[in-house]
N, C-alpha and C positions, 0 to 999 in steps of 0.2 A: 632457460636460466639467464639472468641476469648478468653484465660485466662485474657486478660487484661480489655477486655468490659464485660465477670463475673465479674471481681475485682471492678470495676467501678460501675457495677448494684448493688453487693450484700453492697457494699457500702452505698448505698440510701436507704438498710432498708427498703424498700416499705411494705414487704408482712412479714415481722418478726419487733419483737420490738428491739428498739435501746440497743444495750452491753454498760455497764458501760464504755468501753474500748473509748467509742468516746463520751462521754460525755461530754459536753461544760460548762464553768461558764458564769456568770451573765455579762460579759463584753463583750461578744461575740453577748449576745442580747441587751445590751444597743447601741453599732454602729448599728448593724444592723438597729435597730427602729428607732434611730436618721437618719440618712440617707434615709429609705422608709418614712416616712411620713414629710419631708421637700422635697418636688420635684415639678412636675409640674401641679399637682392639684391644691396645696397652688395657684399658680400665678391666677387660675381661681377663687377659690371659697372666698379669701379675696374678690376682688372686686363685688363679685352677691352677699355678705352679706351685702352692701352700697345700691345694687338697688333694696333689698328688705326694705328696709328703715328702718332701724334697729337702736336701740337707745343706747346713750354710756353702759349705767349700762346692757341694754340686752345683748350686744355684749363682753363686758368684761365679767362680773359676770355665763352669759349665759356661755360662753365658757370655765370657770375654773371650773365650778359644773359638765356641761357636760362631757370636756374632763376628769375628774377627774369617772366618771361615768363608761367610757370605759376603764380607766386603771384597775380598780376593778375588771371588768367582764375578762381581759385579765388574772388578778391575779388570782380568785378564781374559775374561770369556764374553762379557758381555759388551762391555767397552770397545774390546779390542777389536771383534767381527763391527760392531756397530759404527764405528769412525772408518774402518774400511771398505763395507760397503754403502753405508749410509740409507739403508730401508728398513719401512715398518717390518717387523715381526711378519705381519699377515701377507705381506709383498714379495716378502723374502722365501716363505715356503712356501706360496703360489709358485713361484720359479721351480721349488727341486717336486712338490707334492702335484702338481697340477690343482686347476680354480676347484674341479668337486669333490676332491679328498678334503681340501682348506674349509670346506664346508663344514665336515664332521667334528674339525677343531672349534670353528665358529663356535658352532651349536655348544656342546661343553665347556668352553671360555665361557661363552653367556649364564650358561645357566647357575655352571659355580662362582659368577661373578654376582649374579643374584643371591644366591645362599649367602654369600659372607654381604650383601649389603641389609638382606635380612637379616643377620647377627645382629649389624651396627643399629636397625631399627630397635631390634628388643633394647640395647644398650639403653639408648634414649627414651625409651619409656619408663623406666627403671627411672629415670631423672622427672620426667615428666609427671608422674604418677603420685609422687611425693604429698602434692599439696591435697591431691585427692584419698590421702590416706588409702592406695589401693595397692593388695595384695599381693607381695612382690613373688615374680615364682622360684620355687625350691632349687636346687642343683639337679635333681632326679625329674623334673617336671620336662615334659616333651609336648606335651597339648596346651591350649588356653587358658588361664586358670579363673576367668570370669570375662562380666559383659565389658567393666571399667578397662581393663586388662586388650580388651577386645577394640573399643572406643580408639583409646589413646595412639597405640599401632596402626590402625588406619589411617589416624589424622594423620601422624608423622610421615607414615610412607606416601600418602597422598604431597603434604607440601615436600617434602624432597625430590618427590618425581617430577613435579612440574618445575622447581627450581633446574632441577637436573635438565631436563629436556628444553630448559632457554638455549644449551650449548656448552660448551667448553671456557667460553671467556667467563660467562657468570661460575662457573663452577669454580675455574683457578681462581679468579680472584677474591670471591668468599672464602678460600680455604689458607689465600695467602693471608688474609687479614684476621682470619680466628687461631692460625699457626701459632702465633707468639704466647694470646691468652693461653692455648690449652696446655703451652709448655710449661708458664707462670703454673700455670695450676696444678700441673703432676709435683713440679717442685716443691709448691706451696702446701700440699697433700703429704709430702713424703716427710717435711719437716715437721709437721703437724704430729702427724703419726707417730713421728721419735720421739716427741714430748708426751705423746699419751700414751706410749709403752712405757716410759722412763727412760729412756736409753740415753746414757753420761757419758759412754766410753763405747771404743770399736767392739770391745766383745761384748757388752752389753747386745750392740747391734749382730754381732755374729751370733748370740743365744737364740733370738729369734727365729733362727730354721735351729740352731745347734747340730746336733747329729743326725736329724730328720724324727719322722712320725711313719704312722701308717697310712696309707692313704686312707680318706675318705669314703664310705661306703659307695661302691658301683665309681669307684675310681682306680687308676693303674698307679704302680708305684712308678716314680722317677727318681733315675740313677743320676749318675755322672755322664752316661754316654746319651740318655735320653736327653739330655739337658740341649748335649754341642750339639746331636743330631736333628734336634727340633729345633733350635733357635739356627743351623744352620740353612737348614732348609723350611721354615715358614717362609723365604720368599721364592723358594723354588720356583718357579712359574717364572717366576720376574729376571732370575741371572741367569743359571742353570740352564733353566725353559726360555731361555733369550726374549720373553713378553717386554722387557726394556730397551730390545733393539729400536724400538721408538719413541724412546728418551735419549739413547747416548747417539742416535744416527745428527742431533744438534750439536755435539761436543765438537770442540777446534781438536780435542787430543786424546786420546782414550786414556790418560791421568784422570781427568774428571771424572773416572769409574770410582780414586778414592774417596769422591766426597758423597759417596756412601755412608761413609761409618761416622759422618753428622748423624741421618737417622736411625744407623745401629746401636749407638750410645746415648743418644740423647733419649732416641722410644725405646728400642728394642733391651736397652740397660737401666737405664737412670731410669725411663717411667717403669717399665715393669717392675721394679724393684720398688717403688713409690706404691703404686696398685698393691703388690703384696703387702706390707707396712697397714695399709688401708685394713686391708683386710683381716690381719693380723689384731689388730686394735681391736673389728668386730668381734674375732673368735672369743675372746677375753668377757666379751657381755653375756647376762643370763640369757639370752635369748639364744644364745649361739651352745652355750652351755647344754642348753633344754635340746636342740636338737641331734648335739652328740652324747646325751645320757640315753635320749631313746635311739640310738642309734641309726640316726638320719644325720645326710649331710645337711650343713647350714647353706642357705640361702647365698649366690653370689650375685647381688645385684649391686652396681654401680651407683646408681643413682645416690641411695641411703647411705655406701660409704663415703662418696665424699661428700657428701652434705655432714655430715657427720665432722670431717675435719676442717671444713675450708663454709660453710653455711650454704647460701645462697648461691656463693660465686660458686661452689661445687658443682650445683643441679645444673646450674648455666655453662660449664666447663662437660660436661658430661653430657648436656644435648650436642653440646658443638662438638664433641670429639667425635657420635656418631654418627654425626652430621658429616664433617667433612671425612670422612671415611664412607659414608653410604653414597653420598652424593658422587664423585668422582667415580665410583664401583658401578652404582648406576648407570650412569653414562655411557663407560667403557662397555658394560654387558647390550647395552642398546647399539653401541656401532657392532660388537659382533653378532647381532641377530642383523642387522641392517645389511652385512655383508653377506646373509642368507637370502635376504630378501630385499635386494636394493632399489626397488619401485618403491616399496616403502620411505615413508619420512620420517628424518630423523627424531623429530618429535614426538614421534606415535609408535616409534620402535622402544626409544625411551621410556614411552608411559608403560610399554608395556614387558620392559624391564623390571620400570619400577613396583606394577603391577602382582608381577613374579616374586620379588622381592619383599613387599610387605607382606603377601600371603606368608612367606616363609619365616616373617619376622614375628609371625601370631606365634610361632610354634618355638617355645626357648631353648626346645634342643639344640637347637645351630647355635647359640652363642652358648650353652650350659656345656656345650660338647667341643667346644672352639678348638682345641688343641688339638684334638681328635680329626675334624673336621677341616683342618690348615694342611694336617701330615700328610691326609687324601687327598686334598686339592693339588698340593707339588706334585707327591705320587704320581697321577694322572698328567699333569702338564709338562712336567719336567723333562720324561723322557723326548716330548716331542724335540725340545732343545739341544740334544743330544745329536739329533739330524742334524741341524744345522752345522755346530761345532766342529763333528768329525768331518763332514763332507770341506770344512773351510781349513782347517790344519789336515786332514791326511788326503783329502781329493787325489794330490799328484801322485804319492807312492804309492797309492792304490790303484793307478790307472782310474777311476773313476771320472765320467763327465759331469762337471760342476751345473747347477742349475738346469738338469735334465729335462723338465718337465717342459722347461722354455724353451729349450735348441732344440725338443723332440717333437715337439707339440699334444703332448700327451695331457691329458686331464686330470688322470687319476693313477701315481705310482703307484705302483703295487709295494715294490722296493720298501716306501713307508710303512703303509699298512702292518706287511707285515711284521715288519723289524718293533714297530709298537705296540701290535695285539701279539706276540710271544712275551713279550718283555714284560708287560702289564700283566699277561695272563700265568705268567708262573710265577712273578716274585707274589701278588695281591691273592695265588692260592695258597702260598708258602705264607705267607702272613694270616689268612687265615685257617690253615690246618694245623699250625707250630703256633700261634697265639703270640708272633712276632709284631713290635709295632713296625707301622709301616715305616717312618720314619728309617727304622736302619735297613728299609731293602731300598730307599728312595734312588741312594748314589750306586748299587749295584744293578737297579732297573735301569738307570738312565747311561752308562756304560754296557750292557747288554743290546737296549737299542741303538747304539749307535758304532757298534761294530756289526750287530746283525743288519743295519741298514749298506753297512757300507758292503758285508759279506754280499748279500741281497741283489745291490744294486750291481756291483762288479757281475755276477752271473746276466743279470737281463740285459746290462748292455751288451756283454760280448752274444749274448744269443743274438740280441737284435742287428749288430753290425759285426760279426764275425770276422770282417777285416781287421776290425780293432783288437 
């Protein structure tokens, strides 16, 4: 290894905590948040909150309690441990999990980090596809729906992989500099939309959902509780699941957890609210008409809505948003296979991220199904945060020893394992034998693991050092 690829590594602080010396203020995480969560999820999940038939005051009021919900947890949970102890995520529960439990999380961080970068792929084909007049797929569609279809997804996921696997610096900084445009554009989309709805007046705009609908065929109804509880937890993984303990481990102060709610309001509000409006506009067309007289849901492709309100700059605002959404996803998915296999290089872990990800991206369930597909990604990640958390606020009154796995030298807790495969395995059968969304077991799994870790671990230590 090179002086300059040391300089480089010891830079990223992986395996030591961050020096005063690079410490970052609160403006550094306000872009960043404003830019990561306005991109090309927004263009999908505004319009599947329309064909869940969602009602104005659910979808408004819903989504301000909500997103307001996750900025909290980003403040006092994720922040807070994160300025304290100042470690990656993957560094942090190497200490309590040991290195070959961290593995297991590796491996499902990667792969559902591939599935949602294959979302952002189909996004951008949907934009791409445009000028080839080629057949956008259904809501109901789960396979390929032709060769053109087939083409375009390749190409994409191929140039984003290899952008991807230059590194981290080409990835921020392409995604700092398409941040601004893609926000222009949600905005410029949303105001479009109220002029081709006709909307004069606030209730104008509140008719729009009005009292709500039915949902969509092979769609779920959404309430008022579905609304906070999804939009609370879409980034489960990320607060909850402390996956941003290697974002806030840069903060001077764990305040910088509030600049958060830059990208709960700007993406998580103002564009999904923009995206439905979009889509709104299409339902209104015979085409959309035609496919709820035969009783099929219409078509949710991104690409044709905003081309539709904004032209050109649409298609181009809509490869960029699942661009800078895939690209970053990608990456991230290649360092956690690369911490499975770290002989491996980073570029080759990458491709084969990305790899994973365009195959995923042929198939439009993952983005057709996104909502669905977000509730189970938290689900799954969220509880592991839950270790973290308890063991950092209750460790002492519970007699429990912090950072087990490292004073012990043990490899693989058990402690973990288990406190996550009960948790998992009884709320995820309870969701589906009661046809509960997951969504509302997410914060009763992730409370469950982290008193049964703590329950857990207070018995194997005292077995193991019965003086204690």
């Amino acid at each position: 290894m090179t002086d300059e690829n040391q300089k480089n590594q010891s830079e990223e602080f992986e395996r030591e905590p961050v020096p005063n010396s690079k410490l970052k203020g609160w403006k550094s995480f306000l872009g960043m948040y404003a830019g990561e969560h306005a991109a090309g999820t927004e263009f999908m999940i505004g319009p599947l909150f329309l064909t869940a038939g969602v009602s104005a005051f659910d979808l408004l009021i819903g989504l301000l309690i909500g997103n307001l919900m996750a900025v909290l947890s980003w403040r006092f949970f994720t922040a807070e441990i994160a300025v304290k102890n100042r470690l990656t995520l993957y560094y942090q529960l190497e200490k309590i999990c040991g290195k070959n439990l961290v593995i297991f999380y590796n491996l499902a961080n990667g792969v559902l980090f591939c599935f949602l970068a294959g979302a952002m792929i189909t996004v951008s084909a949907t934009a791409v596809g445009i000028p080839f007049n080629m057949e956008m797929p259904k809501l109901s569609d789960t396979t390929p729906n032709g060769m053109t279809w087939i083409i375009i997804v390749i190409i994409i996921g191929a140039v984003i992989s290899l952008i991807a696997a230059r590194g981290y610096d080409t990835v921020s900084k392409a995604a700092n500099w398409m941040s601004p445009i893609i926000v222009l554009a949600f905005l410029a989309c949303g105001f479009v939309a109220l002029g081709q709805l006709g909307v004069g007046s606030f209730e104008d705009f509140w008719n729009i959902w009005g009292e709500g609908s039915e949902p969509f065929p092979g769609q779920i109804k959404y309430t008022f509780w579905h609304v906070v509880l999804w939009s609370w937890f879409a980034n489960a993984a990320m607060h909850i699941g402390m996956s941003d303990l290697s974002v806030f481990r840069f903060a001077k102060k764990p305040e910088a957890g509030w600049m958060t709610a830059a990208g709960m309001y700007v993406g998580h509000y103002m564009a999904w609210i923009a995206a439905a409006l979009l889509y709104a506009v299409y339902l209104k067309t015979p085409e959309a008409q035609a496919f709820l007289s035969a009783g099929d849901a219409p078509p949710v492709a991104p690409g044709p809505l905003a081309y539709n309100a904004i032209g050109v700059f649409g298609i181009i605002a809509v490869v960029l948003a699942g661009w800078t959404t895939a690209n970053p996803t990608i990456y991230r998915a290649g360092l956690a296979f690369q911490a499975i296999i770290p002989k491996a290089s980073t570029f080759w872990v990458t491709i084969l991220a990305g790899t994973i990800a365009t195959i995923a991206g042929l198939f439009p369930a993952f983005a057709m199904k996104l909502l669905g597909f977000v509730a189970l990604y938290g689900f799954i990640l969220a509880p592991v945060g839950a270790i973290i958390v308890f063991e950092h606020f209750f460790a002492e009154k519970w007699g429990v020893v912090k950072n087990y796995a490292e004073k012990s030298g043990v490899s693989f807790n058990l402690a973990v394992l288990l406190a996550w495969g009960i948790s998992f395995a009884l709320f995820y059968t309870l969701s589906i034998t009661q046809d509960i969304f997951l969504s509302f077991l997410t914060l009763p799994a992730w409370l469950l693991c982290g008193i049964l870790f703590m329950v857990f671990s207070r018995m194997m230590q005292q077995r193991s050092n019965p003086e204690n």
